[in-house]
N, C-alpha and C positions, 0 to 999 in steps of 0.2 A: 506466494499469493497474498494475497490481503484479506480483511475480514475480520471477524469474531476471534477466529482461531493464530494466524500469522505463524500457522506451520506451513511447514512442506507438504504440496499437494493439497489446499484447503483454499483453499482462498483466505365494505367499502363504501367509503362513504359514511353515511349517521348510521346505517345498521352494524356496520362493523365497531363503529366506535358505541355505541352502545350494549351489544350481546358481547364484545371483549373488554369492554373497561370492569374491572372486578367491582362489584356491588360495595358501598357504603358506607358503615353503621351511621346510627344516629350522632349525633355530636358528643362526647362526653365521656365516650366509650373508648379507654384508651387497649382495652384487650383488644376487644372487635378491631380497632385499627390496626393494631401490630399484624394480626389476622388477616387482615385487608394489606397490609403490603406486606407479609410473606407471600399470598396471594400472585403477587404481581409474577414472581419465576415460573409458575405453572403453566400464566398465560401466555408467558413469552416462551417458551418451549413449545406448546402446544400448537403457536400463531406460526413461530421457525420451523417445525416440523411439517406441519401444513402447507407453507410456502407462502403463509399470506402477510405482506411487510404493511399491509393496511391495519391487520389486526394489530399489531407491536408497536405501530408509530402510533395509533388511537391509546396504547399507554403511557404516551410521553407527554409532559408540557405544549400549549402551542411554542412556548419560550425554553421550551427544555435544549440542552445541550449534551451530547455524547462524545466523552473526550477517547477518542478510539485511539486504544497503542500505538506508536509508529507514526503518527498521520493526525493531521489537523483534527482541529476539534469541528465537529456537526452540528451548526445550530438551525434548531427550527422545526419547529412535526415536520414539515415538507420535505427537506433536507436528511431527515432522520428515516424516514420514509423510505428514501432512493437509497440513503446507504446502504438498509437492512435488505430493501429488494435487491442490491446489488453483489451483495456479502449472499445471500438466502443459494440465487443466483449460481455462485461462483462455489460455493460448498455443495449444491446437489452432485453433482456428479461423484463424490468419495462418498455420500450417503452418511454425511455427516449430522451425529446425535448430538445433541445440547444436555447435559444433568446440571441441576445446582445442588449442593450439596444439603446435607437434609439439616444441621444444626447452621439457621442462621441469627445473628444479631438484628433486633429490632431496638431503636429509640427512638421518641415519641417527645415533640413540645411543642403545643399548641398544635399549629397548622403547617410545621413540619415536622417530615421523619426520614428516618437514614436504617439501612438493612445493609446487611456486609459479611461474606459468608465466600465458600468456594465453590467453583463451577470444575466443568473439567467434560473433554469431549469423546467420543470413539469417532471412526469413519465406516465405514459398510460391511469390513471386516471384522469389526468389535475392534480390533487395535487400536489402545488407549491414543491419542494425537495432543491433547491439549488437558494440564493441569492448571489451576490458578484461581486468581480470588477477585473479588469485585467490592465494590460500592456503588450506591444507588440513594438518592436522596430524594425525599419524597414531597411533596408540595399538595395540600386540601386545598382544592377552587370551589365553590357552590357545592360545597358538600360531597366532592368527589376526589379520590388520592389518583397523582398526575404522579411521573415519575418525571424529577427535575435534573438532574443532573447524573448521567451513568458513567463509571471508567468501573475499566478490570485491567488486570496485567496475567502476565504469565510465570508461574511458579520456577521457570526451567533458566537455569544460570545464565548470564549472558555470554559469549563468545568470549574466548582470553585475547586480549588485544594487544598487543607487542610494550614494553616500557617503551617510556618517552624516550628518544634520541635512539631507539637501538634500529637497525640497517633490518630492514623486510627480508626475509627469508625466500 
């Protein structure tokens, strides 16, 4: 399937973007911001759990980009938007859970920031489906943290793939 996950079997409006874009601090405040985008995994769990791809794309850039495993890169709230409803979509039916990992890296200069840490999923049976780690780069507009740039991968080795010149099996 396609999605968040790329395992097997996995695949509104101003109120949404205001009651899910995570609160603030004042300028200056570089704890409160680290704060403020650890912040950001909580809402995007809570928004994928939920079902709602209005809440998750209201934490992206309108210029943000999502370079999704496998698969062209997503630019654009809008675009990010349809991905995540499409992905949200395609993963309800295995009752698939989203965790981030609880120890992640924050850095902090000026009016950006970067968080980098590990996720990892279950499906409806609790059976672990998806280990792996991410990055997330952050961008202050009018005094508010955008998430500007997202990619994760997956922990799990890639396929053994034949040496070069040897005859398929």
């Amino acid at each position: 399937m396609h999605g968040l996950m790329h395992a097997p079997g996995l695949a509104s409006g101003l109120i949404a973007l205001i009651a899910c874009t995570p609160a603030t601090p004042p300028a200056g405040d570089a704890a409160a911001d680290a704060a403020v985008i650890r912040s950001f995994s909580q809402h995007f769990v809570k928004a994928y759990s939920a079902g709602d791809a209005d809440a998750i794309a209201a934490l992206y850039a309108e210029d943000a980009v999502v370079s999704v495993p496998d698969a062209p890169a997503v630019r654009g709230r809008a675009a990010i938007r349809e991905y995540w409803a499409s992905d949200i979509t395609a993963s309800a039916p295995s009752g698939l859970r989203i965790a981030f990992g609880p120890d992640s890296d924050v850095g902090l200069t000026g009016d950006l920031g970067w968080e980098s840490g590990s996720l990892s999923a279950v499906d409806g049976s609790g059976a672990a489906v998806y280990q792996g780690k991410y990055l997330t780069v952050f961008r202050k507009t009018n005094g508010k943290w955008f998430m500007l740039r997202d990619i994760w991968n997956s922990d799990a080795p890639l396929p053994a793939t034949p040496a070069a010149g040897a005859p398929p099996k």
